[in-house]
N, C-alpha and C positions, 0 to 999 in steps of 0.2 A: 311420884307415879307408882302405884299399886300394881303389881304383874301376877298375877294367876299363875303357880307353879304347880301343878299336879303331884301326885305322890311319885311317880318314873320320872320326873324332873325336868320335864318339858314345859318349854315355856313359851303363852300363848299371847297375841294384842291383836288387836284389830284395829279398823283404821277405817274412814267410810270415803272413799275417794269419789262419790259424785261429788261431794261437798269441799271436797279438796279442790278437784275440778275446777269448780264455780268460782272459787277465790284466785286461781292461776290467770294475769293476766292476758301472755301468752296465747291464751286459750280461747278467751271472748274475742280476740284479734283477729284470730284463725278463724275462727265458727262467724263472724264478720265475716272476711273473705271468703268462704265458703260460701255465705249465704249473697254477697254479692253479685260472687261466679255462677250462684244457681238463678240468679233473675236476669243475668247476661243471656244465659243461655235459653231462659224464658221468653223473653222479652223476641230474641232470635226465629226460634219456635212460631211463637205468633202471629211472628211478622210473612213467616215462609207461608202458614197456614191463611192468613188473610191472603194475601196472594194469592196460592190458588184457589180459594175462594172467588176471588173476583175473577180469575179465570174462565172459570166452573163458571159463572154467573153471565160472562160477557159471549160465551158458546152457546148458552140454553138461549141467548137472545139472537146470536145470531141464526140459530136454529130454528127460533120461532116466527122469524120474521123472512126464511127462504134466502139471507145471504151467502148459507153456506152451501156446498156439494154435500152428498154424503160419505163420496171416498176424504175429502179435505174434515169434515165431520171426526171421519173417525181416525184420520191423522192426527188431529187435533187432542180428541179425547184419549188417545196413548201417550201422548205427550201428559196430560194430565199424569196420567194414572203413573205414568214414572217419575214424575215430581214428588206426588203423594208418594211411593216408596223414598225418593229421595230424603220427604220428612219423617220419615219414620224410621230411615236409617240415621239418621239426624238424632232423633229422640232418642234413642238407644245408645249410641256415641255420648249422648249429651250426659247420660246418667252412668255409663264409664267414666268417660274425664271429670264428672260429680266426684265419682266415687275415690278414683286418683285423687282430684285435689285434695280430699278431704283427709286422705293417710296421708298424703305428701308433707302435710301441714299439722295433722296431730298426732303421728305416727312418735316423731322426736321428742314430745310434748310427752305421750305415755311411757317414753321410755325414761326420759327426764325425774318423772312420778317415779316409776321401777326404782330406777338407780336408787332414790332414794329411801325409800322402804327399804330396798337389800341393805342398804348402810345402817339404817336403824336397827334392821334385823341383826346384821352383822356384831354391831354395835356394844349393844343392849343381850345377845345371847336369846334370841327367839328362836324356837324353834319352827313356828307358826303364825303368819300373818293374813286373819281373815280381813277379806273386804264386807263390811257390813252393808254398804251402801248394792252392795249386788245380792243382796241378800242368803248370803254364804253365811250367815248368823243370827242363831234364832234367841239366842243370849249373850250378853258381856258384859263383867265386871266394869262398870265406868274404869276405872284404876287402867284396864290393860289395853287404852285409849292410846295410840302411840301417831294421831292426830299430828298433835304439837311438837313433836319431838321430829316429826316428815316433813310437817311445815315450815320448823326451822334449816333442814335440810336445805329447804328450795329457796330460804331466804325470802318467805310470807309473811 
């Protein structure tokens, strides 16, 4: 492996961690459950929202047809309308605990990644570890690829 040491004697590698990412099993497991939990809570969602739906739909009939009062009318139709905040307190919830799951689960996962880079870095005497894959590098010596050397960190 080729390392790029400047003339001040710093020494550079990069490293493209979406691609790293993509080969951690770990990780497709997660972003699985992740994507699970987001059609749980989908799935949830549209079931609350079909409801009132047919709510909404079984009040315009009985409205239409004079079964109802108007003071029962609009008992009726407050009940609605704090359902429907109900789903939107719901949706808002839903896309926190989204958001929890989703460091819950790949929070240890990037830090997993870290450790290792620091080791490499550590290692190897880098001073600098860009991520290519975020675009923090608009050039790199193939050579100061420190890829494989993270990879085998994590036992990939």
């Amino acid at each position: 492996m080729m390392t790029y040491l400047p003339l001040n004697g710093q020494k550079f590698g990069y490293i493209n961690t979406q691609l790293l990412i993509e080969e951690i099993p770990e990780v497709q497991e997660a972003n699985s459950n992740i994507e699970t939990f987001r059609n749980q809570l989908q799935k949830k969602g549209k079931e609350m929202l079909l409801s009132l739906q047919e709510k909404a739909k079984e009040l315009e009939q009985k409205q239409a047809q004079g079964d109802i009062s108007p003071k029962q009318l609009d008992i009726e139709a407050q009940k609605l309308k704090e359902e429907e905040q109900t789903i939107l307190l719901f949706e808002q919830e839903s896309q926190s605990k989204l958001l929890k799951k989703s460091e819950d689960l790949l929070k240890p996962l990037r830090d997993k990644i870290q450790n290792a880079i620091d080791e490499v870095a550590k290692e190897d005497n880098y001073d600098y570890i860009f991520d290519y894959g975020a675009g923090f590098v608009l050039y790199a010596e193939e050579g100061t690829d420190v890829s494989a050397k993270v990879k085998a960190k994590l036992k990939l």
